[in-house]
N, C-alpha and C positions, 0 to 999 in steps of 0.2 A: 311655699318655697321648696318643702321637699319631695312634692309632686313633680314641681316645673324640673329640678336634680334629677328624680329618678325618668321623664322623659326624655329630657334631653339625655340622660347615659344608653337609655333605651334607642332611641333615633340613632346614636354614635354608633356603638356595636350594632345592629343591623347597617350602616353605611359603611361601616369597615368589612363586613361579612361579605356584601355584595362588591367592595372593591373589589377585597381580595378572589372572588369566585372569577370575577371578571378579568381580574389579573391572568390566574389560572387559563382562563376559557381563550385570552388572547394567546401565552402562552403555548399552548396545545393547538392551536392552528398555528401559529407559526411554522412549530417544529412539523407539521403535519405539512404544509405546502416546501420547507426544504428538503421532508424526505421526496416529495413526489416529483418537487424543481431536479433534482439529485438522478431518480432514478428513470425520469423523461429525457432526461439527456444524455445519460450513461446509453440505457438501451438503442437509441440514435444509432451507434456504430455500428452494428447489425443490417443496418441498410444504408451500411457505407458497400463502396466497391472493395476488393481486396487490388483493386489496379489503383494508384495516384489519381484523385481526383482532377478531370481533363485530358487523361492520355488514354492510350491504347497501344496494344502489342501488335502486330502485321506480319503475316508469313506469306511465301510466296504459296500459291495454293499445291503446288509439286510438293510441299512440304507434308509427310503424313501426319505429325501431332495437331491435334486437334485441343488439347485444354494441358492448363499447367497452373501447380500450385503456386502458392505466393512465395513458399519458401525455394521452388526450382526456379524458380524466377530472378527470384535473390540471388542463387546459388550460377545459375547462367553469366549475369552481370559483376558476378565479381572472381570469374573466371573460375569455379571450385568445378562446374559440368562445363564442358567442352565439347563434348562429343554428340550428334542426335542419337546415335543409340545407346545412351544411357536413360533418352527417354522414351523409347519405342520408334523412332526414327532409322536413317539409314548412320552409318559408319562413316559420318563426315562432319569436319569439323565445324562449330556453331562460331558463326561473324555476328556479336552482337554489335546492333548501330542505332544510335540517336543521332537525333536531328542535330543536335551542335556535331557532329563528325561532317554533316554538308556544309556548315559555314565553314569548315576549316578551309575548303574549296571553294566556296563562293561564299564571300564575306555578307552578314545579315544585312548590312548598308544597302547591299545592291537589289535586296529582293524589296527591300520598303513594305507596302502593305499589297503587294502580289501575290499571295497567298496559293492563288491557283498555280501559277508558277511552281512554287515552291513544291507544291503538291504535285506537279508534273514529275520534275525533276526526281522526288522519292519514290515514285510509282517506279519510272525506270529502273534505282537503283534495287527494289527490292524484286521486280523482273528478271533482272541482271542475274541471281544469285539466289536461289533455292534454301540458303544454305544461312538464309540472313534471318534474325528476329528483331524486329524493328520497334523501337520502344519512342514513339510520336505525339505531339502534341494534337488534340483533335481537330485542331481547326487547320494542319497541315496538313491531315489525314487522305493521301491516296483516295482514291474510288475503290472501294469493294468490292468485284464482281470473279469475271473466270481466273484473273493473273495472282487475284491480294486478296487476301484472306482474313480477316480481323478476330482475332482471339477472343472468344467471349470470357466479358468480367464478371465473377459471382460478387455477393456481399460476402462480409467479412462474420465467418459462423462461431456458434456458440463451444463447439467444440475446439475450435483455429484460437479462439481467445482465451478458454482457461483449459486448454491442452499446450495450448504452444508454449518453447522453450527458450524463445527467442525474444527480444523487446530489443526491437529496431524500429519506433516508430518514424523517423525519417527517410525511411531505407525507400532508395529506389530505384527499379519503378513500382517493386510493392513492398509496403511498409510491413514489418511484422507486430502482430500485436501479441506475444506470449506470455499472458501472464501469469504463468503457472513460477516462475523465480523468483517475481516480486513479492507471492502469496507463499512461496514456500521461507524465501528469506525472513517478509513480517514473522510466519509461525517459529521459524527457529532461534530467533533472537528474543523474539516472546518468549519462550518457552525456557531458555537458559537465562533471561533475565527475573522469573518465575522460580525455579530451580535455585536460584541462588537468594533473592530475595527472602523469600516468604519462611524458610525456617530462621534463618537470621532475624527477619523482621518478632515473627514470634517469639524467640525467646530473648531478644532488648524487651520486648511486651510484656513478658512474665517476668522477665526481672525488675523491670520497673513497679510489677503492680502485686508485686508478693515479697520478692527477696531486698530488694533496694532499702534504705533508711532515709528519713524521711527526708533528710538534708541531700542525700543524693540523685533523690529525684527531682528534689525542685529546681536542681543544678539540669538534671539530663534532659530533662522534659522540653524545658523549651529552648536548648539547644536544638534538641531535635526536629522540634516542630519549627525554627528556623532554617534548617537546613529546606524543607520545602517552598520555601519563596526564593530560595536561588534559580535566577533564570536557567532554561535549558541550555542556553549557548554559551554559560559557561563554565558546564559540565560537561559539552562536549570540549569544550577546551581543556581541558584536565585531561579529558578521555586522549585528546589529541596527544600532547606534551609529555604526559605521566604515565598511561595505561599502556597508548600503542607501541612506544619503544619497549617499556618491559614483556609485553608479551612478543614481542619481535623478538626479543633476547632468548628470554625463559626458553620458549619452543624452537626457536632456531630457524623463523619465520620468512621469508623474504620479505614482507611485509606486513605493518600491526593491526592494521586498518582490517580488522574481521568479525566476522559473526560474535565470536566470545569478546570482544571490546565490546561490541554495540551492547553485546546482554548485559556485562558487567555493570556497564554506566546506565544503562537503563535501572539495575537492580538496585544501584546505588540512589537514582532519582526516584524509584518506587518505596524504597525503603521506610521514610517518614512518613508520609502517608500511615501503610501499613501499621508500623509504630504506634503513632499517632492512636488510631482507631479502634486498633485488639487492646493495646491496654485500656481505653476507655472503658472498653466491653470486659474487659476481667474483671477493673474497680469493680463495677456495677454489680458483681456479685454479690448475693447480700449476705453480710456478717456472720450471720446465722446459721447458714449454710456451711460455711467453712469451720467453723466452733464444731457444729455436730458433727461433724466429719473426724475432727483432731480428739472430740471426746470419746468415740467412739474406737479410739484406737489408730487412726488411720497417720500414716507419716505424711511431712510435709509435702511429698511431691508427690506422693496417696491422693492428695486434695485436691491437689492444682490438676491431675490427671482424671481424676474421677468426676469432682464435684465442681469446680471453678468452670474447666475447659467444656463441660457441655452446656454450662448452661451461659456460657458466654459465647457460644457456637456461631448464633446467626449475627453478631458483630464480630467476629474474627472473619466469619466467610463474606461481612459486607467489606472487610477491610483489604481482604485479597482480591474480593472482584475491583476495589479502586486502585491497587497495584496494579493490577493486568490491565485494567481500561488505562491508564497511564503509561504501561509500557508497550501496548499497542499500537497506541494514538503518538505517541511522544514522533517529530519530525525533525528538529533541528540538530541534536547532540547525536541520531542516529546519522543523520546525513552526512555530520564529521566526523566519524568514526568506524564505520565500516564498510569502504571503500566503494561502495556503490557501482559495484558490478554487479550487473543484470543480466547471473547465470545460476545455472542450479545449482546450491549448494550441498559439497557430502559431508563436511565435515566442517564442525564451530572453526578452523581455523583456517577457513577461504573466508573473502572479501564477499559481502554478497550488499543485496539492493531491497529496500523494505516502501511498503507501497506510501506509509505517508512521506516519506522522503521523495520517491520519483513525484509524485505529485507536487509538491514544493519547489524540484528542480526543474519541474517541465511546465507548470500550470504557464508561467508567463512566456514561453516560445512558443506555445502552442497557437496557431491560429481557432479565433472563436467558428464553435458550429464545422470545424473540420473534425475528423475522423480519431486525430491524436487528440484533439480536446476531448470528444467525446469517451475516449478509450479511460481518459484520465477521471474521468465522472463515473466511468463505471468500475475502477478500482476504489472511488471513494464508496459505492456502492456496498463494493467486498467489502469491506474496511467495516459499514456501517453492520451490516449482516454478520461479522466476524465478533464485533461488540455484542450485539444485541445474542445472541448465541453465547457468550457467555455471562452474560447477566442471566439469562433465563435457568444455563445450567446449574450457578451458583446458587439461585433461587430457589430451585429446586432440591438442592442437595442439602440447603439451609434449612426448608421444610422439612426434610427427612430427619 
């Protein structure tokens, strides 16, 4: 009987051993095909056009400019350049013209599916006028030969995407993808949600797991570690109601919705965490340790400096790398809280834009396998690389 026992315990743990591996082994392919689903489709944008997918620009061939960026393009159609010789042209004024400017004169009803027609008609007008940049759908598209000219479209480059300043992915006729704001906004609301947390977080931690009495930690504790099951969204509603009027006031702001709201309420949702995990890591010091410390002469916060804090080092720095991966990744309380403008920010007290939030705002108006999806896969990309780069430097610094 207590062979048939120690078998069958034997058969159990090896079947729970290989669950679990198999658990594991599925696990790690998983996350191995999201990162590579992730970064196959991010990179996509790269051999997008920097022209609207389906159109084309048209000069008359009199015209000298030969190529134009996406941002002079931009900048043409929402009248900021006016002139050809601001871009090596002559000193005459630029008539941008789309194709909706000919139905205003002949309504779309009357061409039906006449296309060539239609085509006729545009060829003329960009004839007509040296002086026109013609922003057309392709399938209306003029003949190209001695009178029309057709702009050639690059793809959209690695430097245009994390140099540019600009995030106008709808813009047209070329969209901007800059996401050098999104990336710089993530790191500065990071950074002062980081700044403001993590000494705070630390010393609740030491006072919970040295100076506190024992009745008031069993009070704090799991206050606190309730405090991290509060949904995101209604911490940003706090942040909305409570944080961004006061600091509208405090500063004198025209608006609260900023950089320093997003860090705050980020620091505040990082906090428990944080909490949480350094004081675990301090408990865990052993008794022993801290005795010989105090017999040897050393004062209370002799110990907690000397001999608690280092050897409780590599759980305080797993507890800030789970702050910062939390106040990185966090999308919803940021999205209502700091105004989600997509410009470069100088100072914690502009509105700026952080990449998991445009990505929550735009994932669903994006068309799939278009160019703004794509754009959007590849700031999840940053995002993923931005994590992973601080885990590693944590880890590292932890080892040391």
């Amino acid at each position: 009987m207590m062979k048939r026992k120690g078998k069958y315990k034997k058969v159990m743990e090896r079947g729970t051993e290989r669950l679990l591996s198999a658990s594991g082994a599925v696990t790690g392919i998983v996350i191995l095909f999201i990162v590579i689903f992730l970064f196959r489709e991010g990179i996509g944008l790269f051999r997008s056009p920097d022209v609207e997918k389906g159109y084309a620009l048209y000069l008359n061939t009199k015209n000298p400019v030969e190529q134009l960026t996406p941002y002079e393009i931009k900048q043409i159609f929402d009248s900021e350049i006016t002139s050809w010789d601001q871009l090596g042209g002559p000193n005459k004024a630029i008539r941008p013209y789309r194709v909706d400017d000919i139905f205003k004169e002949y309504p779309e009803e009357e061409w039906g599916d006449h296309y060539e027609l239609l085509s006729g008609k545009l060829e003329e007008v960009i004839k007509s006028d040296p002086n026109i940049i013609a922003f057309l759908p392709q399938r209306y598209a003029p003949p190209v030969g001695a009178d029309i000219k057709e702009l050639p479209a690059k793809n959209i480059t690695i430097a245009g995407f994390f140099g540019g300043k600009e995030w106008l992915p709808t813009a047209t006729p070329s969209p901007l993808f800059g996401a050098l704001p999104l990336i710089s906004g993530t790191l500065l609301v990071s950074f002062l949600a980081i700044l403001i947390a993590v000494p705070l977080s630390l010393g609740v931690a030491i006072f919970l797991s040295e100076l506190a009495t024992k009745k008031t930690r069993q009070v704090l504790k799991p206050v606190i570690e309730l405090l991290a099951g509060i949904p995101s969204v209604v911490y940003g509603f706090f942040g909305l109601v409570v944080l961004s009027p006061a600091i509208q006031k405090i500063f004198h702001l025209p608006v609260g919705e900023t950089a320093l709201t997003g860090g705050m309420i980020l620091a505040i949702m990082a906090m428990p965490t944080i909490i949480s995990v350094a004081e675990d890591a301090l408990d865990n010091t052993p008794r022993a340790l801290k005795e010989a410390s105090l017999a040897l002469g050393a004062t209370k916060w002799q110990t907690i400096c000397k001999v608690v804090f280092p050897y409780a080092s590599s759980g305080i720095v797993a507890a800030m790398v789970l702050g910062i991966g939390r106040a990185i990744g966090e999308t919803m309380a940021v999205l209502m809280v700091t105004g989600n403008a997509a410009v470069m920010p100088v100072t914690p007290f502009e509105s700026v834009r952080t990449i998991p939030a445009t990505i929550a705002a735009e994932l669903g108006e994006a068309p799939a396998g278009g160019a703004h999806y794509q754009a959007l896969f590849l700031l999840g990309c940053i995002l993923f690389l931005i994590t992973t780069m601080t885990t590693v430097i944590a880890e590292f610094v932890s080892k040391k």
